[in-house]
N, C-alpha and C positions, 0 to 999 in steps of 0.2 A: 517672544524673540529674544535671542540672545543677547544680551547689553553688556559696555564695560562693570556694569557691577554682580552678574552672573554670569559662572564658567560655561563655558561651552557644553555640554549635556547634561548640565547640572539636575534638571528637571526630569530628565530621561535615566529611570533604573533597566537594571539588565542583567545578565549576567556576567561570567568573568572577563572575558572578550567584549562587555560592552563598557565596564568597567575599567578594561586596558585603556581603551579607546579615548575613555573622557576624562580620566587620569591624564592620559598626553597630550589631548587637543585643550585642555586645561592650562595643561605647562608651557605648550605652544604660545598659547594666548598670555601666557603671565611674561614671559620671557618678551615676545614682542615688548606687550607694553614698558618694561623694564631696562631694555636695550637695545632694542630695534631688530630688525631683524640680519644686518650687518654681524652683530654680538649670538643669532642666534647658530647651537651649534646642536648637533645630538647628544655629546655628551652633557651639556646644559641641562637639554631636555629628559634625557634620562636623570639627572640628578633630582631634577624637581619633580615630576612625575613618580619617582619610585619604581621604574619600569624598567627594565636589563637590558642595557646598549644594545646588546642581540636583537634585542626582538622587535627594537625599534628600527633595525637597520633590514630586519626580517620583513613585516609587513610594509616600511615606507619608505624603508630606501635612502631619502634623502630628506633635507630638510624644506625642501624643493616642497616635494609631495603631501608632507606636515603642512604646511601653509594652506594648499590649494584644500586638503579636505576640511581644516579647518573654515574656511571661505567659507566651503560648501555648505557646512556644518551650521555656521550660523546665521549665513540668509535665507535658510530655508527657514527660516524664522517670522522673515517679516510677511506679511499677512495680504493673502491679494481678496480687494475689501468686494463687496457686491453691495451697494449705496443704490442700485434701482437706475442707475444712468450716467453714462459711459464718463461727463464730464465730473463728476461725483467720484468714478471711483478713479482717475486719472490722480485727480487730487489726492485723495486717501492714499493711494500708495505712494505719489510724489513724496506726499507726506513722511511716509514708512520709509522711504529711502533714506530720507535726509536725516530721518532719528538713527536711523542704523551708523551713516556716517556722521553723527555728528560728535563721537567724540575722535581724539587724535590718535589713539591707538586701533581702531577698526581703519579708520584712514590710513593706520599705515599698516594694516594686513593689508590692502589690496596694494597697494605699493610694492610690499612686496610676495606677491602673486603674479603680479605684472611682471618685475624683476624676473622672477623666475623661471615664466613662460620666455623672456626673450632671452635664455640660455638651455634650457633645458625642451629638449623638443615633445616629451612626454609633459611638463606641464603646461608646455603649449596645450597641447590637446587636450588635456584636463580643464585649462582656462577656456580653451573655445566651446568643451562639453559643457561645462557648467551655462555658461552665457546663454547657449541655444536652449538649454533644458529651460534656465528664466522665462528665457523670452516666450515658448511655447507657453509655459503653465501661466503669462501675464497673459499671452493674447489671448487667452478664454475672455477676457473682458470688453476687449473687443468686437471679438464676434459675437456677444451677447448684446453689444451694440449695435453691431450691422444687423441682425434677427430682428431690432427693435425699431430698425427706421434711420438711426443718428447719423450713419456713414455709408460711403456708397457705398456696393454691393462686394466691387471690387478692390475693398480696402487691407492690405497686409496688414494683419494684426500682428505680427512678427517687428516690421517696421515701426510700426506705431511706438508699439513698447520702446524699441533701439533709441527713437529719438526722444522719448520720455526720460529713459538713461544718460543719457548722452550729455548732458549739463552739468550732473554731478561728474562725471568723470574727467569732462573738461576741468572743471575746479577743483579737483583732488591732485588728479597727473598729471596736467597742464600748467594752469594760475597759480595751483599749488595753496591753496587756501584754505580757508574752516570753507565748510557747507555751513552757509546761513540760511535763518529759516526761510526768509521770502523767496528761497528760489526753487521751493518745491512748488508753491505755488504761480509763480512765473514760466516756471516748466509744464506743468499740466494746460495753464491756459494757452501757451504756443504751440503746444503740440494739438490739442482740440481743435484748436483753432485750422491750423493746417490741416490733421484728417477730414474736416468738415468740407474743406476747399477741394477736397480729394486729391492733395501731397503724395498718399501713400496708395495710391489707385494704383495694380497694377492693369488695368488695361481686358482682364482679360476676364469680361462679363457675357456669359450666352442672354440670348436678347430676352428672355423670360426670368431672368433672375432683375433684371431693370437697374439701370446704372445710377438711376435718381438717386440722391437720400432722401431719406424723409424729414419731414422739418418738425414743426408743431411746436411742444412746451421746451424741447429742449436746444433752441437753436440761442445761436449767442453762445459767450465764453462763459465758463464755470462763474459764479459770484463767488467773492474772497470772502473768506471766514475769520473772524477774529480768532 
């Protein structure tokens, strides 16, 4: 995963155009950290990147758009775990969340991401793309839990994820705070906790797929890990 002390595709070679790419979403990222993103401009980013205003204004337009694929760029990073069960990997990527936000300059990439979708109607839709792409490629986790018995039949694995989310974001755009560690774990056990109770049931089970869940080794909340 991408972290404040590796650039944005630092790990990833390519060619000239992949090379452009991580050159800017590099300087993007340095700039952020350096002056927020209020400070940040394209001439900025061309300067440090090494890239020709043109071409920055050619592929992305704005600085708007710089931000959001940087987003992209670096949570596709953090890792959706497969622990053997459902409350297991809840946790793991609670986990991952919280290491992604926990320093102050990825907090204030999605800042401003946010910012930007609530001006620019294209990074709207970039922001709402990315979010639904998350949340599909999380709920593989889910529904390898519902296959296995943990949650009803009829559980949004879409939902699930959103409210897994949903705590850190409170805390970053909202309270306005660091993400501390215990609320990755506080978050995985609330949200289990309600998929079990069937929260995120939508309702809409044919009678052979069985609304039950199944119980067994894994009922109860995730145990904390030191």
């Amino acid at each position: 995963m991408t972290t404040a002390h590796q650039a944005p595709g630092e790990t990833r070679p390519g060619g000239r155009t992949a090379r452009t790419r991580r050159a800017v979403l590099t300087a993007v990222f340095e700039e952020l950290g350096d002056g927020g993103f209020a400070a940040l401009t394209m001439e900025r980013v061309a300067q440090r990147s090494g890239v020709h205003l043109a071409t920055l204004y050619r592929r992305w337009r704005s600085v708007d758009k710089l931000v959001c694929e940087l987003l992209t760029d670096m949570s596709s990073g953090v890792p959706l775990p497969d622990t053997g069960t459902l409350p297991g990997d809840l946790r793991a990527l609670a986990r991952g969340i919280a290491r992604f936000y926990g320093s102050a300059r990825t907090r204030g990439l999605i800042e401003a991401v946010v910012a930007a979708a609530a001006r620019d109607p294209q990074a709207a839709t970039a922001l709402r793309d990315f979010f639904d792409e998350r949340l599909a490629l999380a709920g593989v986790m889910v529904q390898r839990g519902i296959e296995r018995g943990e949650l009803p039949a009829d559980t949004d694995p879409k939902a699930v994820m959103a409210a897994l989310g949903a705590p850190f974001y409170y805390r970053i755009l909202i309270a306005r705070r660091p993400v501390e560690p215990d609320l990755a774990d506080s978050a995985a056990t609330a949200v289990w906790a309600a998929a079990r109770a069937g929260a995120y049931a939508t309702g809409d089970v044919r009678p052979d797929d069985g609304a039950e869940h199944g119980g067994g080794e894994h009922d109860g909340a995730p145990e904390r890990e030191d």
